[in-house]
C-alpha positions as CSV (number, residue, x, y, z in Angstrom):
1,X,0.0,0.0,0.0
2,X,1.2,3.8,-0.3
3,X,0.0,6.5,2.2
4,X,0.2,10.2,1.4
5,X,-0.6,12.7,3.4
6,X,-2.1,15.8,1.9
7,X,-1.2,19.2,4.0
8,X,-3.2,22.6,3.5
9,X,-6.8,21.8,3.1
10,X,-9.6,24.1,4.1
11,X,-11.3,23.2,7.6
12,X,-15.0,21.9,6.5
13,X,-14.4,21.7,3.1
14,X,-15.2,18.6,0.8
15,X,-12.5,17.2,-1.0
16,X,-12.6,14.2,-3.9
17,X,-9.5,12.5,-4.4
18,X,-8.1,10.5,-7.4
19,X,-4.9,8.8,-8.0
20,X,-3.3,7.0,-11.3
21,X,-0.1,5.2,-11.1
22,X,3.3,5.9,-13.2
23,X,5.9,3.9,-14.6
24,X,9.0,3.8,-16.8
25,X,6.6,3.9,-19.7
26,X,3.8,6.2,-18.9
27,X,1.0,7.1,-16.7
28,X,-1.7,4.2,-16.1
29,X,-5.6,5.3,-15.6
30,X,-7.5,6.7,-13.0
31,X,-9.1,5.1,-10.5
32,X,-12.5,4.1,-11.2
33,X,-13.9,5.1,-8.2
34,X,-12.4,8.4,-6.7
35,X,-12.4,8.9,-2.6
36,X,-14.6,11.3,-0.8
37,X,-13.4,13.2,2.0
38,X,-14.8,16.4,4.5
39,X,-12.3,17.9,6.6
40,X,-13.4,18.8,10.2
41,X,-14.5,22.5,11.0
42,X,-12.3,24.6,13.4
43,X,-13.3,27.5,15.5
44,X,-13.6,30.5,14.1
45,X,-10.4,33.0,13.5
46,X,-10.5,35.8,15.9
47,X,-12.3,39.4,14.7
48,X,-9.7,42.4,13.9
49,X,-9.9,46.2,13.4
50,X,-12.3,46.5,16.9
51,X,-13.1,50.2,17.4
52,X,-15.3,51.8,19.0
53,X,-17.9,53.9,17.0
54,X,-20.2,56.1,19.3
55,X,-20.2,56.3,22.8
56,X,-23.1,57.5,24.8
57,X,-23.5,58.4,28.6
58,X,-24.9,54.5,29.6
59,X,-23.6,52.6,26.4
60,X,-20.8,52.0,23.8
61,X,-21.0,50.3,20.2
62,X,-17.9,48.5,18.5
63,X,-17.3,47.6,15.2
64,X,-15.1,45.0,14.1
65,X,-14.3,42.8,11.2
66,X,-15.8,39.4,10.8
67,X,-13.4,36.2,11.7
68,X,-13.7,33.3,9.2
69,X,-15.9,30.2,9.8
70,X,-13.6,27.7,9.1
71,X,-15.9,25.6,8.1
72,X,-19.0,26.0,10.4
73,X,-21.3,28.7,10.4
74,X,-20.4,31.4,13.2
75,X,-23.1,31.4,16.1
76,X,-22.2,34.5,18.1
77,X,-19.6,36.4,19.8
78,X,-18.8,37.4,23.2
79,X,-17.9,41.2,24.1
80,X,-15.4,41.3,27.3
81,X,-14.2,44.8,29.1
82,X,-12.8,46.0,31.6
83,X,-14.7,48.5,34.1
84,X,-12.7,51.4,35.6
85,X,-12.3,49.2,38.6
86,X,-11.0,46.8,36.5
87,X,-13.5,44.3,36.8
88,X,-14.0,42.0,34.0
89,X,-17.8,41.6,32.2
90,X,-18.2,39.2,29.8
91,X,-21.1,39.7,27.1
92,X,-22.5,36.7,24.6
93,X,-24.3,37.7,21.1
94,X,-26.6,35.2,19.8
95,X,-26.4,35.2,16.0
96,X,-29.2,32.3,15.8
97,X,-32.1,35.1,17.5
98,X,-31.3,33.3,20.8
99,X,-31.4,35.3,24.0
100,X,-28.4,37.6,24.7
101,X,-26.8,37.3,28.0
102,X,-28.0,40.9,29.0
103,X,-31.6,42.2,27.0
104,X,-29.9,45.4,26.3
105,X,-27.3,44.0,23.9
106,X,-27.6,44.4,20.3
107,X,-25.5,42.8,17.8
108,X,-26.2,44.1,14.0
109,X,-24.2,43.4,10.7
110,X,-23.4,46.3,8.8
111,X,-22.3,44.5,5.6
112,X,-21.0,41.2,4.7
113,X,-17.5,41.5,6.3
114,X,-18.3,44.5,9.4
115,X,-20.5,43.2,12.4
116,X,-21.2,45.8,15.2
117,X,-22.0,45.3,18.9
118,X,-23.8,48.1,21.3
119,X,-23.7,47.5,25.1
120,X,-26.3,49.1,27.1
121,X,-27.3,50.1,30.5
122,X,-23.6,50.8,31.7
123,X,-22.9,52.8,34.7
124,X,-23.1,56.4,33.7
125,X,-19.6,57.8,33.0
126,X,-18.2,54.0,32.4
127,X,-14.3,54.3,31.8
128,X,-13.8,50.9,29.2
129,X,-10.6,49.3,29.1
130,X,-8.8,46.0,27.2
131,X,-12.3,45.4,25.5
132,X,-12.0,42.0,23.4
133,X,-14.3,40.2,21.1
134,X,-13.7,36.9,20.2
135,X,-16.5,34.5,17.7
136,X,-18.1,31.2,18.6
């Protein structure tokens, strides 16, 4: 038997494979039956180019670039920031219409490639710091 290993393929992407021998005096034929093959899914790369946008007295709205899939279709994100305390909060986005973790979260796609996140209800005057979005 011979064993290859093929390196580079796309997380959940289908792939048909095919293989014909060669000799000293030419290639032989294909297969008759090629192989099937679906490589897992991975998570999600992480979103880049987070700003924030507008800023109010109890909320703020980022923007940010969308990740890639990899394979599996994105099903929200979760907003972390720091307080001026530096407490940590931790925020999910349901991209399925599921409940958000606090009712006054709004997640909203501005195109294809630009999602945006608003966090309301904050303490009046909130100082944010190290704020992170990451996809699920």
């Amino acid at each position: 038997g011979c064993r290859h290993v093929v390196a580079g393929l796309k997380p959940g992407t289908a792939y048909m494979f095919a293989v014909c021998a060669e000799n000293e005096s030419g290639w032989g034929p294909w297969v008759s039956s090629p192989a099937y093959g679906l490589t897992r899914a991975a998570p999600p790369t992480r979103p880049t180019g987070l700003v924030a946008v507008r800023a109010t007295v109890d909320s703020v709205t980022v923007r940010f670039r969308r990740p890639f899939s990899n394979g599996s279709d994105l099903t929200g994100y979760e907003l972390t920031y720091e307080d001026e305390e530096r407490q940590r909060h931790a925020i999910s986005f349901k991209l399925d219409g599921g409940k958000n973790d606090k009712e006054s979260a709004k997640m909203h796609s501005v195109s294809n490639e630009l999602s945006t996140c608003t966090v309301q209800g904050l303490p009046a005057g909130s100082i944010l710091h190290d704020v992170r979005v990451r996809a699920k």
